[in-house]
VOLO-155689 format. One record per atom (N, C-alpha, C): atom name; y, z, x; residue number from 1. Coordinates in nm, 3 decimals. Each point is the difference from the previous one (the first is absolute). Layout:
BEGIN
VOTOR_CA_Y_Z_X_NUM
...
//
This chain:
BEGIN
VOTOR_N_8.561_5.738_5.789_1
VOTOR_CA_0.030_0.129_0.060_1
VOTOR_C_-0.119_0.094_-0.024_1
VOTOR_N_-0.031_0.112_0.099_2
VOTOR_CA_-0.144_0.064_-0.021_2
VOTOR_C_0.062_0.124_-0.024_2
VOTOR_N_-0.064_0.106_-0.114_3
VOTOR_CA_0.018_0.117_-0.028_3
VOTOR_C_0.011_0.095_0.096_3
VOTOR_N_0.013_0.161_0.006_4
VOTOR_CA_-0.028_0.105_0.102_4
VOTOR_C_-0.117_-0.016_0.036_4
VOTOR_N_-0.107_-0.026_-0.095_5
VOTOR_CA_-0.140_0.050_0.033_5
VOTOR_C_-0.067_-0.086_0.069_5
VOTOR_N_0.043_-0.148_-0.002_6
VOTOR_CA_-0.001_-0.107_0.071_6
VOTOR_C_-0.002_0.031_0.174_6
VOTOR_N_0.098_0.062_-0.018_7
VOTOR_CA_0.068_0.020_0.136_7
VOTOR_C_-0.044_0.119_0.079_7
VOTOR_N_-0.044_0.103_-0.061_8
VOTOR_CA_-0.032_0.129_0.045_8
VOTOR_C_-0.145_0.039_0.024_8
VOTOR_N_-0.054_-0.004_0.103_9
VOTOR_CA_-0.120_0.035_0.042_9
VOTOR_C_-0.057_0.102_0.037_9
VOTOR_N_-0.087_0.061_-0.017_10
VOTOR_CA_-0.041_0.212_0.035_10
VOTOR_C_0.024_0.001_0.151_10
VOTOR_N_-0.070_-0.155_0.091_11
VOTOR_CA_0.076_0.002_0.179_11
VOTOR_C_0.186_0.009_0.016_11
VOTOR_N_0.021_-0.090_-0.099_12
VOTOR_CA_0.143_0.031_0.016_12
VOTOR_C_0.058_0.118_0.009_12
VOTOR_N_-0.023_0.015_-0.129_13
VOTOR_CA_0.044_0.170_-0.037_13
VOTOR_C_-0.041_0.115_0.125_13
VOTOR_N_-0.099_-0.021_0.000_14
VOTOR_CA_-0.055_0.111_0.154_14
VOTOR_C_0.068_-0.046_0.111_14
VOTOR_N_-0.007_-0.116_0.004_15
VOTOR_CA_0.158_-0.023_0.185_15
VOTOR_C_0.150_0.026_-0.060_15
VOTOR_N_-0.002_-0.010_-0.111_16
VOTOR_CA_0.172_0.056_-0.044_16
VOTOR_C_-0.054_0.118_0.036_16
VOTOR_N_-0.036_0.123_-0.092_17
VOTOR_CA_0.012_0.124_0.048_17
VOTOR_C_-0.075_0.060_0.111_17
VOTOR_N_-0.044_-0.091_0.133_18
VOTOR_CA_-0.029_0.042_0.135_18
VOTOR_C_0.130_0.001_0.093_18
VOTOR_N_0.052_-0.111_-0.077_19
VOTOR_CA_0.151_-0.067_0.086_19
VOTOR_C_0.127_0.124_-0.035_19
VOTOR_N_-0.053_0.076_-0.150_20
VOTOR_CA_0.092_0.109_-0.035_20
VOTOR_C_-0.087_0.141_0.058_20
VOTOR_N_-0.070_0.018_0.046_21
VOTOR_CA_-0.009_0.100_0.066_21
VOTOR_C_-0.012_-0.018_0.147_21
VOTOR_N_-0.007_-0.066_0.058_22
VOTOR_CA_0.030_-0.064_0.096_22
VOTOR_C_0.156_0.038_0.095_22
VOTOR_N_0.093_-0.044_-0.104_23
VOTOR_CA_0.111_0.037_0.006_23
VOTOR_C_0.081_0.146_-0.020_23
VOTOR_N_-0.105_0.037_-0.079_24
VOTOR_CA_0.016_0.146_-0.003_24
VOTOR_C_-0.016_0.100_0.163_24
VOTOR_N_-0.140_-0.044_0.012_25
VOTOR_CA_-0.042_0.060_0.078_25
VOTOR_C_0.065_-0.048_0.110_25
VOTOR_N_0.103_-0.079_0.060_26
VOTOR_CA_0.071_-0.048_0.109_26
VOTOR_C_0.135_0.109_-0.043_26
VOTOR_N_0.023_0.007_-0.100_27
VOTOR_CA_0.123_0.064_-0.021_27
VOTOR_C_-0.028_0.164_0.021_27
VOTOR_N_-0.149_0.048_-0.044_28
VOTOR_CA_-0.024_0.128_0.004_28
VOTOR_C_0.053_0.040_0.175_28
VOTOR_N_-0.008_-0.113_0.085_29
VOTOR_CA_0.004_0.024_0.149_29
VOTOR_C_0.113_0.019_0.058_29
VOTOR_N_0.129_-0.070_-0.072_30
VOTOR_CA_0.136_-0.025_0.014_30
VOTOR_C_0.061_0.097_-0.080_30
VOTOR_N_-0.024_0.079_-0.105_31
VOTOR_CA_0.048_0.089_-0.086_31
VOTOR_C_0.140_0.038_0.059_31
VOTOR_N_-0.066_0.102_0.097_32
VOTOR_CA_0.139_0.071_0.076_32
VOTOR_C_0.131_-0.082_0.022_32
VOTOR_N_-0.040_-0.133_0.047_33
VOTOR_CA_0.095_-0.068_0.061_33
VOTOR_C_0.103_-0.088_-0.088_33
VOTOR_N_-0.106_-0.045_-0.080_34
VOTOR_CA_0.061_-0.097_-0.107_34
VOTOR_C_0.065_0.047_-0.110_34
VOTOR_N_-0.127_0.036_-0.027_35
VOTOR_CA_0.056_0.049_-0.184_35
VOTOR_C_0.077_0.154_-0.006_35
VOTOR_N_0.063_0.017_-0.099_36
VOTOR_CA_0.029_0.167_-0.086_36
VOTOR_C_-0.096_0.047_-0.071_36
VOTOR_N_-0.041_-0.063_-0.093_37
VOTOR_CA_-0.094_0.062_-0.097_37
VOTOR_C_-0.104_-0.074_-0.009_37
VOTOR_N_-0.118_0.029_-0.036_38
VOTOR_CA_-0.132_-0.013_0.014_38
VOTOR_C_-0.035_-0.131_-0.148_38
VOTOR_N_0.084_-0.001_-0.063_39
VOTOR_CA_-0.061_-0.082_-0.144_39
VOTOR_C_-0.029_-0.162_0.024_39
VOTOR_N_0.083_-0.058_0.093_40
VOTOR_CA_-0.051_-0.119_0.030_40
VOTOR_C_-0.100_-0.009_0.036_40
VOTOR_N_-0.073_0.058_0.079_41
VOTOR_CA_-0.162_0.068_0.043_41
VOTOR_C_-0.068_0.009_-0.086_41
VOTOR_N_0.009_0.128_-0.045_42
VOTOR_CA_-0.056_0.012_-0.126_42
VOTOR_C_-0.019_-0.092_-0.173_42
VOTOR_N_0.112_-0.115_-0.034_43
VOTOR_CA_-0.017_-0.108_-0.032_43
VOTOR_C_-0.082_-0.067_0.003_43
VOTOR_N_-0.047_-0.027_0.134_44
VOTOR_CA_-0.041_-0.121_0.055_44
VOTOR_C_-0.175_0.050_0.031_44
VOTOR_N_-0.028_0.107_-0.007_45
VOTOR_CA_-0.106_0.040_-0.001_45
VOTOR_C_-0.062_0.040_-0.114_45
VOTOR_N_0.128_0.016_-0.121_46
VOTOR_CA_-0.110_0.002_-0.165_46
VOTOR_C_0.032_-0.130_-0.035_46
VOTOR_N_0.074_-0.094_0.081_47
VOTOR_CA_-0.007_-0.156_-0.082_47
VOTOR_C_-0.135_-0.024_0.057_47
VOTOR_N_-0.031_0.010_0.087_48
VOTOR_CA_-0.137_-0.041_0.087_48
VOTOR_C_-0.157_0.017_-0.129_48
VOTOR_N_0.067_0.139_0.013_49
VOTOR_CA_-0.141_0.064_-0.116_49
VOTOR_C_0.026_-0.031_-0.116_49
VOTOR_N_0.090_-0.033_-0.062_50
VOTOR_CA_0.018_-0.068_-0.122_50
VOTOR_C_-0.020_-0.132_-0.055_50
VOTOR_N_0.034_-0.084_0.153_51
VOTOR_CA_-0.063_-0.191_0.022_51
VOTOR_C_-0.172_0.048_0.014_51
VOTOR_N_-0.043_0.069_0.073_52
VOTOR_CA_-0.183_0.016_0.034_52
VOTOR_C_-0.024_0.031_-0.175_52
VOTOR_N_0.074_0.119_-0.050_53
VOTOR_CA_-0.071_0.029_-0.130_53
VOTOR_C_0.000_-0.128_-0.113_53
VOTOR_N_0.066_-0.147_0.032_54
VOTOR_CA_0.031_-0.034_-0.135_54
VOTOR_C_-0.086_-0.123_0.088_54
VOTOR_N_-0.055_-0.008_0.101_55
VOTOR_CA_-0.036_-0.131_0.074_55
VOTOR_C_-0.164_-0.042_-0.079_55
VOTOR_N_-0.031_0.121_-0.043_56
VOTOR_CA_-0.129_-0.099_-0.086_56
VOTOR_C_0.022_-0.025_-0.137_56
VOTOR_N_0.108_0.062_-0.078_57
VOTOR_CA_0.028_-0.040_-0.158_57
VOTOR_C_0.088_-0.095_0.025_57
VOTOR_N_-0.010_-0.084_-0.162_58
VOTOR_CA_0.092_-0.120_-0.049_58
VOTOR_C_0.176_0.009_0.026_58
VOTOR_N_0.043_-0.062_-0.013_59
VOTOR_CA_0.122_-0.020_0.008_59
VOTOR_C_0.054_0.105_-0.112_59
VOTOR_N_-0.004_-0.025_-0.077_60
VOTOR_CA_-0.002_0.054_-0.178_60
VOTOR_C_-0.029_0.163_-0.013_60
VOTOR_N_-0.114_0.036_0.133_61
VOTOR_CA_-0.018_0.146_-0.021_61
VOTOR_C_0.093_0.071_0.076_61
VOTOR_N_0.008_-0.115_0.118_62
VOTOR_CA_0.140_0.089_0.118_62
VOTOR_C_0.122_0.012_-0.082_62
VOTOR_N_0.077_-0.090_-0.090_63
VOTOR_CA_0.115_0.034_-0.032_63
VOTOR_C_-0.008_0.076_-0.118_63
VOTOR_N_-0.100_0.073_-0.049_64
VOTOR_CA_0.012_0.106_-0.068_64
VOTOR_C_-0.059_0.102_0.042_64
VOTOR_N_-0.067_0.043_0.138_65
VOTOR_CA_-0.005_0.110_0.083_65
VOTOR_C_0.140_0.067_0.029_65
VOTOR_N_0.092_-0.096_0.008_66
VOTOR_CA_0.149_0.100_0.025_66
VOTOR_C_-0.053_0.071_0.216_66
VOTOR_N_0.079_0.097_0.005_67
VOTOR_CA_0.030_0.072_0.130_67
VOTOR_C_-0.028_0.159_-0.012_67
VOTOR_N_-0.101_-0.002_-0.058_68
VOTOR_CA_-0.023_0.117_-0.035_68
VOTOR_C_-0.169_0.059_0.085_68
VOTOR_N_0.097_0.004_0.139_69
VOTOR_CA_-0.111_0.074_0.125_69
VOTOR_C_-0.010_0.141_-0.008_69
//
């Protein structure tokens, strides 16, 4: 079996959080229609910047960065 770090690549990480803002920005368009409140949006656009910020450190440094944007 291969570890996180095995598995997790700085390309990866950058198409996860393109694919999460991505989605954001499709939802920023639908707002009115779809959603009530804005936080699923907004979610999905500091998970984005939070996957880019941890995409060049270790495995080991991301899970003690925490969510603190």
């Amino acid at each position: 079996m291969t570890g996180d770090g095995d598995r997790t690549t700085a390309m990866g990480l950058y198409q996860l959080a393109e694919s999460h803002r991505g989605c954001g920005s499709s939802l920023v368009m639908q707002l009115p229609s779809v959603l009530r409140f804005d936080d699923p949006v907004r979610f999905l656009f500091f998970h984005a910047i939070d996957v880019l910020r941890s995409s060049g450190a270790s495995v080991l440094q991301v899970k003690t960065m925490g969510h603190n944007i």
